[in-house]
C-alpha positions in Angstrom: 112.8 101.7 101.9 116.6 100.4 101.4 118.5 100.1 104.9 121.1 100.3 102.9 120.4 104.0 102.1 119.0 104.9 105.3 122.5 103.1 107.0 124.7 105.3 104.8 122.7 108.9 105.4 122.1 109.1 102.2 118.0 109.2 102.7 117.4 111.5 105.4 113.9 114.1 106.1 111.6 111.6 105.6 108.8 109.9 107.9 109.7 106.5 108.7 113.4 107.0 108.3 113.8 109.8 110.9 110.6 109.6 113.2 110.5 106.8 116.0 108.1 104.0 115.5 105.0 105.1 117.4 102.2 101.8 117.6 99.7 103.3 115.7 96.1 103.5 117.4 94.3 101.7 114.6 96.6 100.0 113.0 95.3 98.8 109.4 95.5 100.1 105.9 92.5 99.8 103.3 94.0 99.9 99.7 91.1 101.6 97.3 91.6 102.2 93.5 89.9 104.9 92.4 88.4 105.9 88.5 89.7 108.6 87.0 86.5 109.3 84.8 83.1 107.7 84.2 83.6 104.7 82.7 82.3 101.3 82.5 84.3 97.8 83.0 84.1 94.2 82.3 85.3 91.7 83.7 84.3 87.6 83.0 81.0 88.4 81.6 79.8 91.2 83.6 79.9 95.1 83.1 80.4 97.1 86.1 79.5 101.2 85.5 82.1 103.6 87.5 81.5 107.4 88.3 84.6 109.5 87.9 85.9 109.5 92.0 84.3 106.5 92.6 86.8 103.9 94.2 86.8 100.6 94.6 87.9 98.9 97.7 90.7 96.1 97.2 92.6 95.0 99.9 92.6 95.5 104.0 95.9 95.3 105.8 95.8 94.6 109.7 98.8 95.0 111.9 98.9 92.2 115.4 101.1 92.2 117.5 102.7 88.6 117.9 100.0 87.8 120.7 97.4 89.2 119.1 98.6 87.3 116.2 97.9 84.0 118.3 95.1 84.3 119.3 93.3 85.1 116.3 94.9 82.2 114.6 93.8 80.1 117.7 90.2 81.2 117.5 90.0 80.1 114.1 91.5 77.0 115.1 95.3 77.4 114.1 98.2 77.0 116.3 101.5 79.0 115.8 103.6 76.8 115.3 107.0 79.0 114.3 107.7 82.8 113.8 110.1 84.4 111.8 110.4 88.2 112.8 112.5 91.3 111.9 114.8 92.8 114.4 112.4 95.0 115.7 109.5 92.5 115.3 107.7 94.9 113.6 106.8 92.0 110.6 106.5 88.5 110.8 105.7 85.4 109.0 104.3 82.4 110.9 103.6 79.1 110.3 100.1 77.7 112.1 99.1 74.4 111.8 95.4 72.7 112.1 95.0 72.4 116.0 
């Protein structure tokens, strides 16, 4: 959402704008598309059949924290090496490198 609305009141009533942050318990997002009819797709050279409802399941999101973050990238053999964070350190992009 635009700060820039949210700074100037001008986008007000909404969750996420006017609710506190509140660490959610399980904090990931699966992204799923779903068909809207029986149908049947290709893609390369092979044809994949599709009930109307059925989804498909195309991305997982996972939120860390910036410890959990670490260790997860050290288990896999990475260290952090620099972190870039928003104010609230509620996003962050970091930079690992090959232990």
């Amino acid at each position: 959402m635009s700060n820039k609305l949210v700074d100037e009141g001008k986008l007000k009533n909404f969750t996420g704008v006017d609710d506190p942050y509140e660490e959610p318990e399980h904090p990931e997002i699966e992204m799923h598309l779903v068909s809207l009819k029986n149908q049947t797709v290709r893609i390369g050279e092979s044809e994949i059949a599709l009930k109307l409802g059925e989804s498909i399941w195309t991305e997982s999101s996972y939120k860390y924290t910036l410890d959990e973050f670490e260790q997860l990238a050290a288990t896999a053999g990475f260290t952090v090496e620099r972190v870039w964070t928003d104010p609230r350190q509620l996003f962050s992009v970091q930079y690992l490198a090959v232990d």
